[in-house]
Legacy VTK file of the C-alpha trace (Angstrom):
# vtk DataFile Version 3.0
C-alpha trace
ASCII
DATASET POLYDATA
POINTS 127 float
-12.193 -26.287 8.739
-12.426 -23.654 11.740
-14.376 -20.864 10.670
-13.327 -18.783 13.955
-10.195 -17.878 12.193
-12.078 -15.735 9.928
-13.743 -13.620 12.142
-10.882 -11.390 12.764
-10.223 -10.777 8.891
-14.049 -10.555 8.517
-13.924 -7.231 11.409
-11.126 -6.169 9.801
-13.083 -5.819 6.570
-15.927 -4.535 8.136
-14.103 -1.867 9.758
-12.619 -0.539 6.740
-15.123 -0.463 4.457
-17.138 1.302 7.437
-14.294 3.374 7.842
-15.055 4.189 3.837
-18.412 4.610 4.076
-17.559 7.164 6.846
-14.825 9.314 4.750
-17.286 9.076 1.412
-20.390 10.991 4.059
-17.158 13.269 4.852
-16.513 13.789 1.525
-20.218 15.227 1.453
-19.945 18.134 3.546
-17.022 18.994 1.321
-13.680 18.381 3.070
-10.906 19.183 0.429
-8.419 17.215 2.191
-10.465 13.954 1.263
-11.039 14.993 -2.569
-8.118 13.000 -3.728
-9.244 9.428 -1.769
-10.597 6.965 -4.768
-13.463 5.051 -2.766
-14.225 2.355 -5.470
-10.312 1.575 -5.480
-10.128 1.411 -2.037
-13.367 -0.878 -1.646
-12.032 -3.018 -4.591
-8.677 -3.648 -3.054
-10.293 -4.135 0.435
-12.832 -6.952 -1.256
-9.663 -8.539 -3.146
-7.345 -8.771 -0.288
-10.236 -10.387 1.982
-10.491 -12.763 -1.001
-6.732 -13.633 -1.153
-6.730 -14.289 2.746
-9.206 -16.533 2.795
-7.227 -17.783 -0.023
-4.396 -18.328 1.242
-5.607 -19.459 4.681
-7.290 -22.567 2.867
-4.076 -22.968 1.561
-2.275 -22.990 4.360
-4.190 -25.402 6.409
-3.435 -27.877 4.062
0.530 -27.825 4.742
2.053 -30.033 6.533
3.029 -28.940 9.849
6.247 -31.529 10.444
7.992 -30.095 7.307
9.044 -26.124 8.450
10.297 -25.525 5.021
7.196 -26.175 3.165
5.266 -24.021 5.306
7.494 -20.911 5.289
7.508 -21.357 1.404
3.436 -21.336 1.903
3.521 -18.817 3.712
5.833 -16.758 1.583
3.826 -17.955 -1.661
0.509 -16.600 -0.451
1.811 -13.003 0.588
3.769 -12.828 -2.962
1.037 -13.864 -4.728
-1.248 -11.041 -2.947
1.274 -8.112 -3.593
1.001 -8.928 -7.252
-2.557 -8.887 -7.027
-2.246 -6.049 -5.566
0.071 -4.430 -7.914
-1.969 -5.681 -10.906
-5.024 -4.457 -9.510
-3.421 -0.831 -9.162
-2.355 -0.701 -12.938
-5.557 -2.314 -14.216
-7.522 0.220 -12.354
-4.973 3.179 -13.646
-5.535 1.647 -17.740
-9.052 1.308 -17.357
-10.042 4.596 -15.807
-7.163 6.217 -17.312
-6.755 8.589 -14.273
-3.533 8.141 -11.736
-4.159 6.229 -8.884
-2.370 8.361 -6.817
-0.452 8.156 -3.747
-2.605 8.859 -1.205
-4.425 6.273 -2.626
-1.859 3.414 -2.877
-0.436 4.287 0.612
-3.774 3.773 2.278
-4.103 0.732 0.179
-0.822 -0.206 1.299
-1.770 0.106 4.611
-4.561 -2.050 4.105
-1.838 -4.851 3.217
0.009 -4.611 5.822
-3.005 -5.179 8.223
-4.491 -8.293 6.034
-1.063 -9.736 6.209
-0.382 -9.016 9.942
-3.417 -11.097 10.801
-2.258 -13.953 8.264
1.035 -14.109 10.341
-0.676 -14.469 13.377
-2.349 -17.104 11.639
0.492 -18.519 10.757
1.775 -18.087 14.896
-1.426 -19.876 15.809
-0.559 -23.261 13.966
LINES 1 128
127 0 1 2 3 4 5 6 7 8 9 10 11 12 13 14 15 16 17 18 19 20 21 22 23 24 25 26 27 28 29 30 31 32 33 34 35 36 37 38 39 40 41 42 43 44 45 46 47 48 49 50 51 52 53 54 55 56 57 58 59 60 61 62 63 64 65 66 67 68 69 70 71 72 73 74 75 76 77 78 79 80 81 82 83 84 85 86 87 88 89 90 91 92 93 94 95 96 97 98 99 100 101 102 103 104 105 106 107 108 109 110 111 112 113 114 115 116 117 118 119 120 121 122 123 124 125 126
């Protein structure tokens, strides 16, 4: 197993969760614009998504490269099976703390997706 394909999913994580720790030391000095970001959400969703990666990366290192279709339905597989973690991980948090997410919240968690899962394709590129 090549561990140098995590690094880039490991900075990624480490830049947004510094990028959190940065908006909560905002969020100090009172900035109303940054009242409505949920930082334990955000972390959580951050911490699940690296999890899924590395999920699906071990995953997809064990498809077989002379068979297209199987990949693409690996491939396919692992990024369904992270939206819905996603999604569940939105209402769970909504029933449990029985406040709205919000949408400032699931946008920026959104955009955290699209990042994991842009790095995962070029993952994908790379084999």
């Amino acid at each position: 197993m090549k561990f140098k394909y995590f690094l880039p999913i490991i900075i990624l994580f480490s830049f947004i969760m510094g990028g959190l720790a940065m908006i909560e030391l905002f969020k100090i000095q009172e900035y109303r614009l940054l009242a409505k970001i949920k930082l334990p959400f955000l972390m959580t969703v951050n911490g699940m998504l690296l999890f899924m990666s590395i999920v699906n990366y071990l995953r997809f290192i064990k498809s077989d490269t002379n068979h297209p279709n199987a990949m693409v339905r690996s491939v396919m597989m692992g990024t369904l099976l992270k939206l819905l973690v996603f999604a569940g991980s939105a209402l769970v948090y909504a029933t449990q703390v029985k406040t709205p997410v919000g949408m400032v919240n699931l946008m920026i968690a959104m955009v955290f997706y699209m990042s994991y899962t842009w790095l995962e394709m070029k993952w994908v590129l790379r084999k």
